[in-house]
C-alpha positions in Angstrom: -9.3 61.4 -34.3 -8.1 57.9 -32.3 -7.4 58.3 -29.1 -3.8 59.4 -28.2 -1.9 57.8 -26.0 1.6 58.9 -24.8 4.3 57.2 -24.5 7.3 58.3 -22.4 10.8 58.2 -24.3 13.0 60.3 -22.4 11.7 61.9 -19.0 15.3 63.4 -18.0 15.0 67.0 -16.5 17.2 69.1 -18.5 18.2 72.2 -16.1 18.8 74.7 -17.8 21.3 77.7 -15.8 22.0 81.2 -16.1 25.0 80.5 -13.3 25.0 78.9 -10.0 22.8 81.5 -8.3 20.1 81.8 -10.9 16.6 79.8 -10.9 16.0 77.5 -13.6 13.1 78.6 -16.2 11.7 75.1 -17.0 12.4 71.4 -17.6 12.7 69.7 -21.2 9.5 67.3 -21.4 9.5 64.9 -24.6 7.2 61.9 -25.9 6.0 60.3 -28.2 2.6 59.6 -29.1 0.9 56.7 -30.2 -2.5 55.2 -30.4 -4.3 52.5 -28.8 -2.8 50.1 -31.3 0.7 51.3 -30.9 0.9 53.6 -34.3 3.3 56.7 -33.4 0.8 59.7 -34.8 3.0 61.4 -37.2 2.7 65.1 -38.0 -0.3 65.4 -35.6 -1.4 68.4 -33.2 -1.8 67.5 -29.5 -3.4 69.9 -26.7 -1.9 69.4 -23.7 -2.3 70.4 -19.9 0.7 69.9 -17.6 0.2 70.1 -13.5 2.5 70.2 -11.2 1.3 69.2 -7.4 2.2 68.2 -4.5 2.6 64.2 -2.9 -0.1 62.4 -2.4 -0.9 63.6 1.4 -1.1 66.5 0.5 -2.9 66.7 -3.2 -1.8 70.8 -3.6 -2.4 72.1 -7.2 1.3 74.3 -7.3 1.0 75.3 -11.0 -1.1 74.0 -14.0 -0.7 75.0 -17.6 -1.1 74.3 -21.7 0.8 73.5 -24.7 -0.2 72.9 -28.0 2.7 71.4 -30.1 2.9 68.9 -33.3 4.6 65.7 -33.4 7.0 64.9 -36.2 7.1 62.1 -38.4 7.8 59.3 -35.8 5.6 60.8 -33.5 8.4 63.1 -31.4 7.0 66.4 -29.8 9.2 68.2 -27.4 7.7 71.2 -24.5 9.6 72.8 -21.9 7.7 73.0 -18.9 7.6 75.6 -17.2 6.7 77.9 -20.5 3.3 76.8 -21.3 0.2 79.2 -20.9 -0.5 79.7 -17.8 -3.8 78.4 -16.1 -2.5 78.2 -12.4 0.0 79.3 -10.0 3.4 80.8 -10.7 6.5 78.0 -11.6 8.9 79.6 -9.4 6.9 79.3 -6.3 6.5 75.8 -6.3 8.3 73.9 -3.3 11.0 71.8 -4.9 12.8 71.5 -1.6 10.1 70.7 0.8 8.3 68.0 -0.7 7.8 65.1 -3.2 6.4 67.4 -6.3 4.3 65.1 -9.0 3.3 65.8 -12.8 0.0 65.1 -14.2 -0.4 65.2 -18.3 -3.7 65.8 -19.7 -4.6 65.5 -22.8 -7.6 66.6 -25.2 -8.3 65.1 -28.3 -9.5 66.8 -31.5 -13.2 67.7 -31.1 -13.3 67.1 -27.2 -13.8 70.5 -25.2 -12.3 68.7 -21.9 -9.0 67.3 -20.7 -8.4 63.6 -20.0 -6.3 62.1 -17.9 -3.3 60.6 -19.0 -0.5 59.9 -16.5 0.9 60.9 -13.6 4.3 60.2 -12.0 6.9 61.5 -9.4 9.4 64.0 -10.7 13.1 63.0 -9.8 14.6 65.9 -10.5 14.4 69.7 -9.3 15.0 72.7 -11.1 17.1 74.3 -8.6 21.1 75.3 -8.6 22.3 74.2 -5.4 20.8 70.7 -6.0 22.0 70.8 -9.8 25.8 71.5 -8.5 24.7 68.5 -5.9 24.1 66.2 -8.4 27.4 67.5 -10.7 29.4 66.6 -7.4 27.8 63.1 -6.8 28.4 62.4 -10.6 32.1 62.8 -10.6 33.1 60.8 -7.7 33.2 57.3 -9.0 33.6 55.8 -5.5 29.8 56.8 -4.6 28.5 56.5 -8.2 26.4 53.1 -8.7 25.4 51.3 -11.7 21.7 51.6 -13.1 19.7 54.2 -14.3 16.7 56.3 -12.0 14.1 53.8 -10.7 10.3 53.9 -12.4 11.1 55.0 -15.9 9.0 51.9 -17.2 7.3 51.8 -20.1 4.0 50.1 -20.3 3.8 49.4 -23.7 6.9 47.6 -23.1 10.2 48.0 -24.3 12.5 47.4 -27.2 15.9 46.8 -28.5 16.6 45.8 -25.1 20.3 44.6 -23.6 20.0 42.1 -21.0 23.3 43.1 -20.0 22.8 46.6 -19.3 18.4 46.4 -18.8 17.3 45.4 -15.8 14.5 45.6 -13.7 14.8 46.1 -9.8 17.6 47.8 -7.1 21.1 48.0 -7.5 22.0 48.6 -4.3 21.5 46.3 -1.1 17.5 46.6 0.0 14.4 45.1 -1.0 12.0 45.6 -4.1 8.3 45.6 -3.5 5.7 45.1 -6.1 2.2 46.1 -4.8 -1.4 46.6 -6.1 -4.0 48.3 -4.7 -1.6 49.5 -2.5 -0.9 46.4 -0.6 2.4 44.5 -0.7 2.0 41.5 -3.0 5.7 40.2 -3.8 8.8 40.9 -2.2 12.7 39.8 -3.3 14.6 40.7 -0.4 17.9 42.0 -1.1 19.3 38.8 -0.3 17.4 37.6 -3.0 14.6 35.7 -1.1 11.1 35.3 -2.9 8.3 35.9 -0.9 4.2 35.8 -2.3 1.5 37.3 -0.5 -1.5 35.7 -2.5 -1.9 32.2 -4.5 1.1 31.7 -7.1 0.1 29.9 -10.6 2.0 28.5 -13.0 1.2 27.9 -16.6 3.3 24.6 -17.6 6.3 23.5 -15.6 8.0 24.5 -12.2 11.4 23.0 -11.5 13.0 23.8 -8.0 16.6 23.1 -8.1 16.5 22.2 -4.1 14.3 21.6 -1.0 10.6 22.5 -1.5 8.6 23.6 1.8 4.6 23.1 2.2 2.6 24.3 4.5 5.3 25.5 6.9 3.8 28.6 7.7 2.6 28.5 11.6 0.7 31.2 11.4 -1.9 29.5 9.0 -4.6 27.2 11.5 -5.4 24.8 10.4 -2.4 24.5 7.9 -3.0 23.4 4.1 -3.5 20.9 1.5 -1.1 20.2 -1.1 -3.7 19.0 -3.5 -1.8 17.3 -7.1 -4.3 16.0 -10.2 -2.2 14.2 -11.7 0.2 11.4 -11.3 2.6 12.1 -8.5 5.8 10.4 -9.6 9.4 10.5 -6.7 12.7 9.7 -8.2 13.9 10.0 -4.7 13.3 8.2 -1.6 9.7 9.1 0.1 9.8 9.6 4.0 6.1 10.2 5.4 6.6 11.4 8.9 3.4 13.2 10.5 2.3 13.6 14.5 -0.1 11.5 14.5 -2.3 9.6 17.0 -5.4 7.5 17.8 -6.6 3.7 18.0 -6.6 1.6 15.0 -9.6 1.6 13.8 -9.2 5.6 13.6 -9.6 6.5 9.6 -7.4 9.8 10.9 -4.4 8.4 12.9 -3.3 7.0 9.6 -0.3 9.0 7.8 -0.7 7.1 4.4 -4.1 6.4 2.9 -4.9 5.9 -0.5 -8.6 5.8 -1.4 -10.8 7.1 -4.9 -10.4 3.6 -6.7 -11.5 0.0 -7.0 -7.8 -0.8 -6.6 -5.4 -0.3 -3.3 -1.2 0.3 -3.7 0.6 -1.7 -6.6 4.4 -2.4 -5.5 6.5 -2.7 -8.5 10.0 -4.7 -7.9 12.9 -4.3 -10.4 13.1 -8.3 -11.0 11.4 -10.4 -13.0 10.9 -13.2 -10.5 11.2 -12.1 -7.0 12.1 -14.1 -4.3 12.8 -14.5 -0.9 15.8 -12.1 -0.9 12.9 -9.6 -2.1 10.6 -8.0 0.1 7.4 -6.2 -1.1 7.3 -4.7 2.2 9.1 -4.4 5.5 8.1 -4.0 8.8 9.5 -2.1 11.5 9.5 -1.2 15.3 10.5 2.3 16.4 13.6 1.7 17.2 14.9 0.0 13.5 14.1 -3.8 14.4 13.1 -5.7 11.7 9.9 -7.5 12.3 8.2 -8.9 9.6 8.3 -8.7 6.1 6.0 -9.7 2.6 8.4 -11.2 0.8 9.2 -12.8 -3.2 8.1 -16.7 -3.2 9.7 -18.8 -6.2 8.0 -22.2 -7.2 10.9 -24.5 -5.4 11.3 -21.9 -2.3 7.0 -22.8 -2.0 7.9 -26.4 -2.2 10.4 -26.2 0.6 7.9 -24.7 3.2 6.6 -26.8 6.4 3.1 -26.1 4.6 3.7 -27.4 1.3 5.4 -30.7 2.9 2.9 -30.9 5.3 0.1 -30.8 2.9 1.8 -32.9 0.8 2.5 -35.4 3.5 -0.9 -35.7 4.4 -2.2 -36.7 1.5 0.1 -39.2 0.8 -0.6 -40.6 3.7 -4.0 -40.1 3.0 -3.5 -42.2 -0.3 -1.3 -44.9 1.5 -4.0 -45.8 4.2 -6.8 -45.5 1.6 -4.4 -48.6 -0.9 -3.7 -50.5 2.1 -7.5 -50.2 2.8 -8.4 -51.9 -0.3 -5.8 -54.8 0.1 -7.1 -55.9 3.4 -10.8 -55.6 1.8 -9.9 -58.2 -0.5 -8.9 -61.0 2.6 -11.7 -63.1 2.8 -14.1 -62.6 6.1 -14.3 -65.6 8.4 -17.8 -66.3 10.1 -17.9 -69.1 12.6 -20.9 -71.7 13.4 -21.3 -75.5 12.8 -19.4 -74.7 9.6 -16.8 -71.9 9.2 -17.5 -69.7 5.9 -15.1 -67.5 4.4 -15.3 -65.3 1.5 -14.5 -61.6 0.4 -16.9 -58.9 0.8 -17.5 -57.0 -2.0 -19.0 -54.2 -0.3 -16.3 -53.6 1.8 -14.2 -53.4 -1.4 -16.3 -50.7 -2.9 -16.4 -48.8 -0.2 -12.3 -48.9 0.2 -12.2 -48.2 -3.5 -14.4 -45.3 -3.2 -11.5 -44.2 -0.5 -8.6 -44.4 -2.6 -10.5 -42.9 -5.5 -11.1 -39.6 -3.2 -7.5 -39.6 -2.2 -6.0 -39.9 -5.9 -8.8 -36.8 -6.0 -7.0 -34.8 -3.4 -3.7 -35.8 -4.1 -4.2 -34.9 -7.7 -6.0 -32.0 -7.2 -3.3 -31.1 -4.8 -0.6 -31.5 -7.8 -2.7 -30.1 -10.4 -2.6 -26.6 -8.3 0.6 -25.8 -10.5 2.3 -23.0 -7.6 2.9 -20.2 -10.1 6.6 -19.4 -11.3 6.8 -16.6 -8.1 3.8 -15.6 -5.8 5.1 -13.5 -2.8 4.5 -15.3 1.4 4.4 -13.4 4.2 7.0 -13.6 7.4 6.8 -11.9 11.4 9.1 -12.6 14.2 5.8 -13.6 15.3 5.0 -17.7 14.9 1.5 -18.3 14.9 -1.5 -17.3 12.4 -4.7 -16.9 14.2 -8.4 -15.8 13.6 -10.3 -14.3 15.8 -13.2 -16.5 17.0 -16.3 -15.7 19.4 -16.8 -17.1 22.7 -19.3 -19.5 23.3 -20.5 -18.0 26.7 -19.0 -14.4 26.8 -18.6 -14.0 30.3 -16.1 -16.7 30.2 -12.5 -15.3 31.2 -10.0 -16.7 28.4 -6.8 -15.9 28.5 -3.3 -16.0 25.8 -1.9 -19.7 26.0 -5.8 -21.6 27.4 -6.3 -24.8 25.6 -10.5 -24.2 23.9 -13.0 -26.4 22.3 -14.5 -25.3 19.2 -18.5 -26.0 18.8 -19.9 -24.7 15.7 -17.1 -21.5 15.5 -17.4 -20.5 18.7 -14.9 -21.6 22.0 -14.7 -22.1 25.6 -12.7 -23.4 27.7 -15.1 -26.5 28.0 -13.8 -29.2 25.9 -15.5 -32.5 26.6 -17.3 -33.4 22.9 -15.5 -30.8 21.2 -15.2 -30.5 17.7 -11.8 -29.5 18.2 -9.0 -28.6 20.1 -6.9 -24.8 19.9 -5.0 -22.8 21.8 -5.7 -18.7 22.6 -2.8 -17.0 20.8 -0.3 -14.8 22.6 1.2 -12.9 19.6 -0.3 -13.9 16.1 1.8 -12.9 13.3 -1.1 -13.0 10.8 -4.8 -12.3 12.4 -8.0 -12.7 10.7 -11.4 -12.7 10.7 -11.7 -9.9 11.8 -14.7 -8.6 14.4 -17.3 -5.5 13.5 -15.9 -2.4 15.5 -16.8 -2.6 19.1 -17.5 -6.0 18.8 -13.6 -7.3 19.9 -14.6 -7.8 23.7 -16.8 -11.3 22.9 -13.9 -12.6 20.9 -10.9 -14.3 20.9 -7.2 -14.9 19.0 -7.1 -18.2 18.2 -4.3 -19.8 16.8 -4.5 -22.1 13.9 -0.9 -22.8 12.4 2.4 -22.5 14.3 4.4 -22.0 16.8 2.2 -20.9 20.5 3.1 -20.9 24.2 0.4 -23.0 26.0 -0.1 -23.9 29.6 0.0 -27.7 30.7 -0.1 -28.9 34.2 2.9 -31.3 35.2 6.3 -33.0 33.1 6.2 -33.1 29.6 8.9 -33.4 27.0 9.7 -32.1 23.3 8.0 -34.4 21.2 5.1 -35.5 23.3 1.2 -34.9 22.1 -0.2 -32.1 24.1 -4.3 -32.6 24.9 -6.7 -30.8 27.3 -6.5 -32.2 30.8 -10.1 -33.2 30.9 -10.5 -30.3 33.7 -12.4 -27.6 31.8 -9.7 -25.4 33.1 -7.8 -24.9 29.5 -4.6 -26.3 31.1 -3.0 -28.9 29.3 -1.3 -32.4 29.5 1.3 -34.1 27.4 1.2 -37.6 26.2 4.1 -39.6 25.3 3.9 -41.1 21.2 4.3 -44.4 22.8 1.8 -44.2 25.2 -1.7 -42.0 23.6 -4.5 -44.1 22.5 -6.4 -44.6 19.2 -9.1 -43.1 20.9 -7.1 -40.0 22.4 -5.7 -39.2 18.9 -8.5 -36.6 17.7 -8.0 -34.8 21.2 -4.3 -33.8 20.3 -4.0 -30.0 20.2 -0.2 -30.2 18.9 3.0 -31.4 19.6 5.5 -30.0 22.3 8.7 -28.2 21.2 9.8 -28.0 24.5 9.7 -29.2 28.0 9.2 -28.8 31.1 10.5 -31.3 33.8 7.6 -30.0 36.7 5.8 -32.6 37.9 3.5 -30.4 40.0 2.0 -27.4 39.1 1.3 -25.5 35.8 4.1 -24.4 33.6 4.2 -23.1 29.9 5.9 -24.4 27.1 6.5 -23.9 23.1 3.8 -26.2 21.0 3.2 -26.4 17.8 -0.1 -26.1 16.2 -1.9 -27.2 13.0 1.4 -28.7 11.5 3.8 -31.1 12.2 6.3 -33.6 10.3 6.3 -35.8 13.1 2.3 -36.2 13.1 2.8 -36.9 8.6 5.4 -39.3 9.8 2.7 -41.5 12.0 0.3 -41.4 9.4 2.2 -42.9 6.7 3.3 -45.6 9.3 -0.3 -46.6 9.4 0.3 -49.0 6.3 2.4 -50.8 8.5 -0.3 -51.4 10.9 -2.5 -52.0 7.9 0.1 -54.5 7.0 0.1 -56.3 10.4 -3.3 -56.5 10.4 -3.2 -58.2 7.1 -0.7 -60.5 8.8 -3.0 -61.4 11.1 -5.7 -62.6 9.4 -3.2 -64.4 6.9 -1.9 -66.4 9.9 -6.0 -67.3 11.0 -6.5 -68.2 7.1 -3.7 -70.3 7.5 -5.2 -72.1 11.0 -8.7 -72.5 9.9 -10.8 -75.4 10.0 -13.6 -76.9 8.5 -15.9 -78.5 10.8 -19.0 -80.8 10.1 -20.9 -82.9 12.4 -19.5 -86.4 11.6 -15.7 -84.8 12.4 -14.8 -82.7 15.3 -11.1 -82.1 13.5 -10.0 -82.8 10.5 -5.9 -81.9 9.1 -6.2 -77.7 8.5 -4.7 -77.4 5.5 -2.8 -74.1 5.5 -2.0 -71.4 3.4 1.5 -69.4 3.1 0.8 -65.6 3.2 1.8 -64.9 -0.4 -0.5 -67.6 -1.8 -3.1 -66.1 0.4 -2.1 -63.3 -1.9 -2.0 -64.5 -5.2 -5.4 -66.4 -4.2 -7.7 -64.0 -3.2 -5.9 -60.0 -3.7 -6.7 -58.9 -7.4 -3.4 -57.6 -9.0 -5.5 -54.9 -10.5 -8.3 -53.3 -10.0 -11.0 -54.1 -12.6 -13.5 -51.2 -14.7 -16.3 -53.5 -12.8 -15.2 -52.5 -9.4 -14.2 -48.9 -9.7 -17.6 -48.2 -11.5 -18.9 -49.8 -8.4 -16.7 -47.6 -6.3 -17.9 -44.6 -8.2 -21.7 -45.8 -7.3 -21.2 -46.1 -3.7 -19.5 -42.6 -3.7 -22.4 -41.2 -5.4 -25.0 -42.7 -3.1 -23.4 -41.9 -0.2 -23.1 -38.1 -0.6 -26.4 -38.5 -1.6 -27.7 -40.3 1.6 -25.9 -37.3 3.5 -27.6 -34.5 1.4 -24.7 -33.1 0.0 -24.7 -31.1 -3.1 -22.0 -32.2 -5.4 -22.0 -28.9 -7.1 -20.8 -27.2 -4.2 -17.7 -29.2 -4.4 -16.1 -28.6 -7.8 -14.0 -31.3 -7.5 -16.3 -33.8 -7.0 -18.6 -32.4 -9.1 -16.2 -32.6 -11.5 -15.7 -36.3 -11.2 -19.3 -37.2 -11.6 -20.1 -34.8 -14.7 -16.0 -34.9 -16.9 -15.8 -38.2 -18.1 -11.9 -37.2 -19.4 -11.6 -36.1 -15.4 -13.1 -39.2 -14.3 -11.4 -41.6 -16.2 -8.0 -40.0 -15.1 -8.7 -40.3 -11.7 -9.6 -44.1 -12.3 -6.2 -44.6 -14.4 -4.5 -43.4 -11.6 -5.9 -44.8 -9.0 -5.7 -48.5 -10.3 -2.1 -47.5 -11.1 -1.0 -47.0 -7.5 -3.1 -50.0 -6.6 -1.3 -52.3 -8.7 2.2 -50.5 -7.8 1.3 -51.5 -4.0 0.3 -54.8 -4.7 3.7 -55.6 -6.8 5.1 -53.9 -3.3 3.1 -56.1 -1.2 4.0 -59.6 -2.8 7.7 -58.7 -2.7 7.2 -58.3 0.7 5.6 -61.8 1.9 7.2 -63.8 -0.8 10.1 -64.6 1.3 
């Protein structure tokens, strides 16, 4: 026979009375019994024990005895307790009234010669009178009658032809409901309806919380927990990161945002196609809401409208302009003097100015051929300057935020006599790079490179003037007017004042700006007009010179007008013969110097692409010829 299983349908005590003063003789017991695979076992005889004992401190056997009935067809059997055989104790002398009374069922299957277990529960009712008229009293008042039926009559084999509207599971009055295993408390739903979880909580598929979600809020947890996701993490909402946090900045843990685990950092995502400088990537703020910086959207004609774009632009144009007007004055024939005075052009000195504008049209076209793409983003700070941090050449050496430094070979001082060149310490960079190794910041510096920088100079200087180290070795500056520096002062020029200061004595500080400036572009391209003088020049000795022999001390000097000097001796073009001998010097020269072309891809390029190269040529003996046209124009009357 399978084994039986029993399955409560109806555990109500039915109290049976002889009148109000009379003892009940039993209570109405009725299941139904199944087996293990949920079968009811029809028309089958059961043997089983009933015990009634005490609660659970106590464990006291009261009364114990048998029934053998048979179920009917859907498995139905019906006892009365109470009027079993006998094995233990006597049924009216159990103590309904002083304790918690419990019922054990035992059962034995065909063949066994023992009991097994079955169940064992708490009895709700007592088979008394005065608690039976108790119970009539409670049940007609409708004020203290509450909905629901008796707690724990659950069915483990679960339960059917259910009503949500009338089956519940839980209180219905105001107090908690405890679920527990082993004893312990494991879940609680407060009356209030509060959820609270002892142990780790899983969920199969999806978890939606209709409002605020807490982590790791408990205090009593040390150190707190992870919240630990898998998967993609994806906030419809606005994300505020906001942990107590401290240390240095070179402290992996004082950060509240890191993202690490791939060969790729944080991708920002804008909602327009081609961002500009209305959108920023990323914002930066002080603590109290300032606005400080920003990475921003960068169109094409925003990029063309920045001080760097115009000032690499500018300079080489100017670049280009010197290099043309070069190549005109190379073709004005050289004068040597003796008993006879011989002039002619020199070729080399044509090559070599051709090689110059050839190297310009390089840069320049180079320069254009960098197409700036559609939208990029650039990056802006209240800050003005961009700076790198650069070692000191002696590191003792005190160096402080606005000192004027020599650079040899990377590294600075304050010593500037023969430097390579001339920057100023920055006070607040806005971009910083070049960063040391840790621990290595103390023998280093912020220099600036581009922008706008405070820097100490030592009496009166005014907005516009050239700023250059005072000679002292004391990193103090001194500003020069445009009218007054000299040719040979011009490579010492740390930057242009955008300030002044009207003290004649003494050191003061003003605003300079470093690295670029239209004013600087502007003299440079105003070098063809020196070029131009210069040409004048040696028109007018052309135009003077003699020819002397030993029969003659003077004979009539027959003269020249500048444009015939012109038309007689400056090429309107620029012939395949003398660019190819342009091309030559170029390439023996950076040979002389040891320089690997291949480490240049631009030159490299012009050497090795002949489409490249004969571009470059097309181009430049185009703007030759358009500044030759100019020229004429401009000596013909």
């Amino acid at each position: 026979m399978k084994k039986i299983v029993l399955i409560l349908l109806l555990f109500v005590v039915s109290i049976n009375f002889f009148n109000a003063q009379t003892t009940t003789k039993g209570m109405k017991y009725q299941a139904v019994a199944r087996d293990l695979s949920g079968l009811e076992l029809s028309n089958k005889p059961i043997s089983l024990q009933i015990v009634l004992v005490g609660d659970i401190k106590s464990s006291t056997i009261y009364y114990s005895e048998f029934h053998n009935v048979i179920t009917n067809e859907f498995g139905l059997f019906s006892l009365n307790i109470g009027e079993g055989k006998v094995d233990f104790g006597e049924f009216n002398t159990i103590p309904w009234s002083k304790e918690n009374i419990w019922i054990e069922v035992n059962v034995m299957k065909e063949g066994d010669t023992y009991y097994s277990p079955l169940s064992k529960s708490k009895l709700l009712a007592v088979p008394y009178a005065y608690h039976a008229a108790t119970a009539n009293a409670l049940a007609n008042d409708d004020k203290l009658r509450k909905p629901g039926v008796p707690s724990q009559n659950w069915s483990l084999f679960g339960n059917r032809n259910t009503n949500p509207d009338k089956d519940k599971l839980g209180t219905t009055d105001y107090t908690d409901l405890i679920l527990v295993t082993d004893n312990l408390e494991r879940l609680k739903i407060s009356a209030d309806g509060e959820v609270q979880i002892k142990g780790d909580l899983e969920v199969g598929e999806d978890l939606t919380v209709g409002k605020n979600v807490y982590l790791n809020a408990n205090d009593n947890f040390s150190p707190r927990g992870e919240t630990i996701n898998y998967g993609k993490f994806t906030s419809n909402g606005q994300v505020t990161i906001s942990p107590s946090l401290t240390g240095i900045d070179n402290d992996y843990e004082a950060y509240p945002l890191r993202v690490e685990g791939s060969n790729q950092g944080v991708a920002i995502k804008l909602n327009t196609e081609t961002p500009n400088n209305d959108n920023n990537f990323i914002t930066f703020f002080d603590s109290l809401g300032n606005k400080i910086g920003r990475i921003e959207g960068e169109t094409r004609e925003e990029a063309k409208n920045t001080p760097e774009y115009e000032f690499e632009e500018g300079m080489l144009i100017a670049e280009e302009v010197t290099a043309t007007a070069n190549i005109l004055e190379s073709f004005i024939p050289t004068c040597t003097g003796g008993f006879i005075v011989s002039c002619g052009i020199s070729w080399s000195s044509v090559a070599m100015a051709a090689a110059d504008l050839i190297l310009a049209s390089v840069n320049l076209g180079h320069f254009y051929d960098l197409e700036i793409p559609a939208s990029g983003v650039t990056y802006q700070s209240g800050s003005a300057d961009y700076a790198e941090w650069l070692e000191r050449l002696n590191p003792n050496e005190i160096i402080t935020p606005g000192d004027i430094v020599g650079v040899f070979g990377g590294k600075i001082s304050k010593y500037t006599k023969e430097a390579q060149q001339y920057m100023v310490i920055s006070t607040k960079p806005a971009i910083l790079g070049n960063m040391p190794k840790g621990g290595q910041e103390k023998f280093y510096e912020k220099v600036a490179f581009m922008g706008q920088i405070p820097v100490k100079i030592r009496g009166a200087v005014l907005a516009g003037d050239y700023i250059l180290p005072s000679g002292l070795n004391d990193g103090i500056g001194r500003g020069v007017s445009s009218d007054a520096i000299k040719a040979e002062e011009y490579r010492e020029i740390v930057g242009v004042a955008w300030s002044s200061s009207l003290f004649n004595e003494g050191i003061s500080i003003i605003n300079m700006a470093i690295g670029l400036n239209a004013n600087d572009v502007s003299k440079l391209v105003t070098q063809l007009e020196n070029k131009y003088d210069t040409l004048e020049k040696r028109i007018a000795a052309l135009e003077n010179k003699s020819q002397v022999s030993e029969q003659t001390e003077s004979e009539e000097v027959e003269t020249m007008s500048k444009y015939e000097i012109a038309l007689e001796y400056m090429p309107p073009e620029l012939n395949d013969e003398i660019m190819e001998e342009a091309m030559l010097y170029l390439k023996n020269a950076y040979q002389a110097k040891g320089i690997n072309m291949e480490d240049h891809p631009e030159l490299y390029k012009l050497f090795t692409d002949s489409i490249y190269k004969a571009k470059i040529i097309k181009e430049t003996q185009d703007r030759y010829k358009k500044t030759y046209q100019k020229y004429l124009e401009l000596v013909k009357n």
